[in-house]
Structure formats: structure tokens, C-alpha cells
C-alpha positions as CSV (number, residue, x, y, z in Angstrom):
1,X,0.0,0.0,0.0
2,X,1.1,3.5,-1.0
3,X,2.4,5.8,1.8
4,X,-0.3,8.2,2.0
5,X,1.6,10.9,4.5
6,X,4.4,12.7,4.4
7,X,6.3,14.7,7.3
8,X,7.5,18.4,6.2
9,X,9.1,20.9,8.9
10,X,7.3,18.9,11.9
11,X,3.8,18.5,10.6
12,X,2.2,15.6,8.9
13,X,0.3,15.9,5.7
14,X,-1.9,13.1,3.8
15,X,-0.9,13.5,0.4
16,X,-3.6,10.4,-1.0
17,X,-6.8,9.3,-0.5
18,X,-7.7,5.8,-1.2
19,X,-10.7,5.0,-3.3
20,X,-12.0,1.8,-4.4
21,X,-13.4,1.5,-7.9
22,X,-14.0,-1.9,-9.6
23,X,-12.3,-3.6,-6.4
24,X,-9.3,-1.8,-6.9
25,X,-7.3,0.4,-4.9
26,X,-7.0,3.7,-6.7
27,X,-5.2,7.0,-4.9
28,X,-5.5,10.6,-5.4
29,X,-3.8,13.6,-4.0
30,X,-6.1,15.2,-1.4
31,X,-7.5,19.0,-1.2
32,X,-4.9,19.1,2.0
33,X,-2.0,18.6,-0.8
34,X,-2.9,20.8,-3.2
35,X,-3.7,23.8,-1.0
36,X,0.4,22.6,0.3
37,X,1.7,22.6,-3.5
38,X,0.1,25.6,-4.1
39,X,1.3,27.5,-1.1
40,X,4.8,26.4,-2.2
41,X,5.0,27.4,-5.4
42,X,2.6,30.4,-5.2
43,X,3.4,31.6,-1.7
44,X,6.5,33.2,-2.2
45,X,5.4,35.1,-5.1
46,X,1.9,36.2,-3.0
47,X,4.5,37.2,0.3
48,X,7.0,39.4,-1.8
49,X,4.0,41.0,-3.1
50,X,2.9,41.6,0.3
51,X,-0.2,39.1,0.1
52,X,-0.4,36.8,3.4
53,X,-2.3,33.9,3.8
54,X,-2.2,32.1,7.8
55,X,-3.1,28.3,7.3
56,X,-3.7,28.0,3.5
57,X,-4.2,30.0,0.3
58,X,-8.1,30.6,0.1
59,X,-10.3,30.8,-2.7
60,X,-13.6,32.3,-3.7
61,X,-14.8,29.2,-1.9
62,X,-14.0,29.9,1.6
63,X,-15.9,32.6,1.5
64,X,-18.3,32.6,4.5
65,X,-21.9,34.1,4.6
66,X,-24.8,34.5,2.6
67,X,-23.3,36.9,0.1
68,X,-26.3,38.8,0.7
69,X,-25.4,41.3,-2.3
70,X,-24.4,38.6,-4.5
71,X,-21.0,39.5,-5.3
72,X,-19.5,36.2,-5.6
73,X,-20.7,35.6,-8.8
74,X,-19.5,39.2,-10.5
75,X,-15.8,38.4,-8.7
76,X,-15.6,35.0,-10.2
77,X,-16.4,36.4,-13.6
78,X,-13.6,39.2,-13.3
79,X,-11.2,36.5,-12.0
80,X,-12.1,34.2,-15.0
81,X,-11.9,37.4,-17.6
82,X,-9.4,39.3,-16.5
83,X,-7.0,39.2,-19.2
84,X,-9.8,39.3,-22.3
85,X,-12.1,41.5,-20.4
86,X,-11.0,43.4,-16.8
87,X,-7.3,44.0,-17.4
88,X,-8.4,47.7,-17.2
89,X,-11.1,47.2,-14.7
90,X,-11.0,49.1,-11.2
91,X,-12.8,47.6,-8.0
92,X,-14.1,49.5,-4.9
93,X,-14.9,46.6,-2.2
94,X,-16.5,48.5,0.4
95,X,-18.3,48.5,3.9
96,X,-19.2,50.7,6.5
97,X,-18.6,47.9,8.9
98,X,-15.2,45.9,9.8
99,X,-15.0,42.2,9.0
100,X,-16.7,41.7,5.9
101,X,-13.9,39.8,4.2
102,X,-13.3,42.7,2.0
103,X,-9.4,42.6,2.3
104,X,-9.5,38.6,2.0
105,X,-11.3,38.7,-1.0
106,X,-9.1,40.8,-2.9
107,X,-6.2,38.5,-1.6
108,X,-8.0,36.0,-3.3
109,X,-8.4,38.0,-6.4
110,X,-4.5,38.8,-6.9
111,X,-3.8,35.3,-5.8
112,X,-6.2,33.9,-8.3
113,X,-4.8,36.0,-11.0
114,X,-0.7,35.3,-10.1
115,X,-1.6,31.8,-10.7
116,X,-2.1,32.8,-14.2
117,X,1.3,34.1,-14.1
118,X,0.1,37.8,-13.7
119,X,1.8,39.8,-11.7
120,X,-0.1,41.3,-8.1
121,X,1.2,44.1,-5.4
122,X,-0.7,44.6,-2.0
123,X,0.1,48.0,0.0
124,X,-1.9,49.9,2.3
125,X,-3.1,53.2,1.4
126,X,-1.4,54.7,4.8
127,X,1.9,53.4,3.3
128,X,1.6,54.7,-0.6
129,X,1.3,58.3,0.4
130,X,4.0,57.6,3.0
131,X,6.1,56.3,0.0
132,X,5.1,59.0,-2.8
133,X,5.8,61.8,-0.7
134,X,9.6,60.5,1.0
135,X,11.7,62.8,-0.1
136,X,14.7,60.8,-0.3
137,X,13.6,57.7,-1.2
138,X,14.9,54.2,-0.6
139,X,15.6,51.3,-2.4
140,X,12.8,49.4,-1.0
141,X,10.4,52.6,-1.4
142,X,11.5,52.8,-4.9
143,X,10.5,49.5,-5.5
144,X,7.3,49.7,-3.7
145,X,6.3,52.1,-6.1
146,X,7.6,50.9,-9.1
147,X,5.5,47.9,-8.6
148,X,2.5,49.5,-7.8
149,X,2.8,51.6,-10.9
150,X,3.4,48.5,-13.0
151,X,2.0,45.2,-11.8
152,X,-1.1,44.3,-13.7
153,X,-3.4,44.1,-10.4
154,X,-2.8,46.1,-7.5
155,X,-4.8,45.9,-4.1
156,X,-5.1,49.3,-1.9
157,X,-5.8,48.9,1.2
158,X,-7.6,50.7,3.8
159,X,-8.6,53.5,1.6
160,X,-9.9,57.1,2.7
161,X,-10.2,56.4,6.1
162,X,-8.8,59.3,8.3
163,X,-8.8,56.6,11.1
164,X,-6.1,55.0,9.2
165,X,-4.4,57.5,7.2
166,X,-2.2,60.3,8.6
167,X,-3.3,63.5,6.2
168,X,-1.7,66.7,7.5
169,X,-4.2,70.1,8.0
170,X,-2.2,71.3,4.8
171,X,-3.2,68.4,2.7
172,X,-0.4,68.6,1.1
173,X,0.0,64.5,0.3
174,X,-3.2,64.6,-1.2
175,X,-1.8,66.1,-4.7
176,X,0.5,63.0,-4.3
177,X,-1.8,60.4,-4.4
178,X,-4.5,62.3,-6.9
179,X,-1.4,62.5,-9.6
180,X,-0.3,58.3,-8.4
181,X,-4.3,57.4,-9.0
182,X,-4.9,59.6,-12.6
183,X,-1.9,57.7,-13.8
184,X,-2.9,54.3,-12.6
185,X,-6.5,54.5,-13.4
186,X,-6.8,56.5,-16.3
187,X,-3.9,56.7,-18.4
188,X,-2.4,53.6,-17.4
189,X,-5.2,51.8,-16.7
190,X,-4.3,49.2,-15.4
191,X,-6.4,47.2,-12.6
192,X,-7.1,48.6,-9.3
193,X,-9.0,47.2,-6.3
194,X,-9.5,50.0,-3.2
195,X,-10.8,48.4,-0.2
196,X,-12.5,50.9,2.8
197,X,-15.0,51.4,4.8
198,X,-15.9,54.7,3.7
199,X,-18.7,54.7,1.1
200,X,-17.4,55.9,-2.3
201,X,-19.8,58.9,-2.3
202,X,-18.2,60.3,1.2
203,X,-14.3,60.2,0.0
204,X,-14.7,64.0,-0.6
205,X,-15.1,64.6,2.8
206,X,-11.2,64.5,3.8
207,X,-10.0,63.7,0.0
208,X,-12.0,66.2,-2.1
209,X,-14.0,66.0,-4.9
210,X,-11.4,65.3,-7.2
211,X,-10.5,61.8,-5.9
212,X,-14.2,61.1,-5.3
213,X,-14.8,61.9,-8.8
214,X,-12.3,59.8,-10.2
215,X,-12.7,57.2,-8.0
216,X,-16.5,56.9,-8.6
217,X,-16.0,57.1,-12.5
218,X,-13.5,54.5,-12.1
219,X,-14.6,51.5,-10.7
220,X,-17.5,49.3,-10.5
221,X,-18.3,49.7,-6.1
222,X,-19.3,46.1,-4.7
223,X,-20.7,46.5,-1.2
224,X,-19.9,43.8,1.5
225,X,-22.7,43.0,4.1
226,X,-21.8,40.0,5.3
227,X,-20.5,40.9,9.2
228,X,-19.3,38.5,12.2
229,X,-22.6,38.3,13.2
230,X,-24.0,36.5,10.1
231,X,-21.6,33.8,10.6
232,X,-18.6,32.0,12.6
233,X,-15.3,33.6,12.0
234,X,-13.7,30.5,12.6
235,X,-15.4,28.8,9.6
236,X,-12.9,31.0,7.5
237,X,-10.1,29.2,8.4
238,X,-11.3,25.7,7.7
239,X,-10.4,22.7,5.5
């Protein structure tokens, strides 16, 4: 019989299941297996990009809740036609409320998409402005931003949120990230995905109109409505 574990750094994994068609013993790998493979090859390029997963890469199906506003459905069809359709597609995942899997959906997304061998960059929107408006920038600055000119999909985080984002009375980092979005969304257009729990119509209220209006003409806003209390947060986590 076919060993059907295998020890790696201290932890055991079952790499077959046995099946038994016609009276015959049959193996293949298990779910467990894959999600390991696909960590190993996948992770590192998910981790440089600043994408974390804890136990295992998810997917679309991991996705706990009733997705009451049916977004499921219109993700899976941008993951599936990204390159004929959504290169130049812009996402606003937003809710007012914290927990709604809107950040771990659009891990999913860019780890979806790197499997196709596109390329993905994760940053908080607390850190871009930090980074556009360092004066003397560093090598790993410059290469922050060079990536999230450049990659084909890149995830902002935490978006318009004054909780979150340190913008001075002057407001002087705003021009910063107005000129970083134009070029991103417009004439670069290449694909964006904001995430925030401030409603797209209120980003004028510490950002100005400007960034609302382009935001707002940008991107297709998908509201999240599934909270902790609709379901067990554990769940998330589990094979």
C-alpha cells in the first residue's frame, strides 16, 4: 500500500486518498495537498507581493456568509476574464462595517490572477502616500512604487479612512496620491482594487472632490454586508 503521509518541517500531511473502484485500490492527492503545492509554489510570489495567507491560500470558496449582495458571482467572472475582459477594470470593495472579508477577498483576487502568471502588489493606502511623498527615497520605497505603478493588479488597502491614514491640515499629500491614481486608473489603466469602509460617495469629505470623482467614474463599487454576526469567524479558516 502507497504511503499516504508525508512529514514536512514537523507537521504531517496526507498527500492520497484511497478509493476503491472496480475492487481496486485507486489514490489521489487530497484537497490538503494541493492547497500545500500551491502555497509552495505560489506563496513566495503572494508574500514578496505583500499578500499573506495564515493556514492556506483561500479561494472564492472559503468565502463565509450568505453573500447577501451577490457578489461572488461578478468576482468570479472578473477572475475568470481578467485578461480578455477586466485588465483595465477598477474595483471598490467597500463597507461601513469591519470584518466583511473585504481585504480577503481581494487576496484571493490577486492570488487567483498570479496563478495565471500575472503579476499582483498589496500595499496599504497609509503606506503609498508615506512612500510618494519621501523625499529621499529608498531602495525598497523605490521599489514599492515601481511595482504599484506597473504590476497588472494592485490591491489598496484601507482607503480614505482618516482613522487610518495620517493627512496633515495642509493636505499637502493629497496632490501625491491624486497624480499616483490619474496615472494608474486613467492613463495607465491598469487594474485597481480599493478596499474601505468609507462609502465611495463620502471620499470628498477628507479627500475632495477630485479623488471622489475619479474614483466613482473608475470603478465598479461592490458592497460587503456580510459581518461576524451572520456567521462564525472560525469557519474561514477551515479545510
Amino acid at each position: 500500500m502507497k504511503d499516504t503521509t508525508f512529514k514536512i518541517s514537523g507537521r504531517e500531511y496526507k498527500k492520497y486518498e484511497v478509493e476503491i473502484v472496480d475492487g481496486e485500490e485507486n489514490y489521489r492527492l487530497t484537497e490538503e495537498w494541493k492547497n500545500y503545492s500551491r502555497r509552495l509554489i505560489i506563496g513566495p510570489v503572494l508574500e514578496k507581493a505583500g499578500i499573506i495567507f495564515q493556514e492556506k491560500i483561500l479561494s472564492l470558496k472559503d468565502y463565509s456568509g450568505k453573500d447577501v449582495a451577490d457578489n461572488l458571482p461578478k468576482i468570479q467572472k472578473f477572475i475568470l476574464e481578467f485578461e480578455t475582459r477586466y485588465r483595465k477594470t477598477h474595483l471598490y470593495l467597500w463597507s461601513k462595517f469591519n470584518g466583511t472579508q473585504k481585504t480577503t477577498t481581494a487576496k484571493v483576487i490577486a492570488a487567483e490572477l498570479s496563478k495565471k502568471g500575472l503579476s499582483v502588489q498589496f500595499v496599504l493606502m497609509n503606506q503609498l502616500i508615506e512612500a510618494l511623498t519621501e523625499m529621499n527615497e529608498t531602495g525598497s520605497t523605490q521599489e514599492l512604487l515601481r511595482n504599484c505603478r506597473s504590476v497588472d493588479f494592485l490591491i489598496i488597502d484601507d482607503c480614505f479612512d482618516v482613522n487610518k491614514i495620517t493627512i496633515y491640515k495642509s493636505g499637502y499629500q493629497l496632490s501625491f496620491i491624486d497624480t499616483f491614481l490619474r496615472e494608474r486608473l486613467e492613463a495607465n489603466r491598469k487594474s485597481t482594487c480599493f478596499t474601505s469602509n468609507v462609502p465611495p460617495e463620502e471620499i470628498d469629505q477628507k479627500f475632495g472632490i477630485s479623488i471622489r470623482s475619479l474614483v466613482q467614474r473608475s470603478t465598479a463599487a461592490l458592497e460587503f454586508n456580510d459581518v461576524f454576526g451572520d456567521f462564525e469567524i472560525s469557519s474561514i479558516w477551515e479545510d
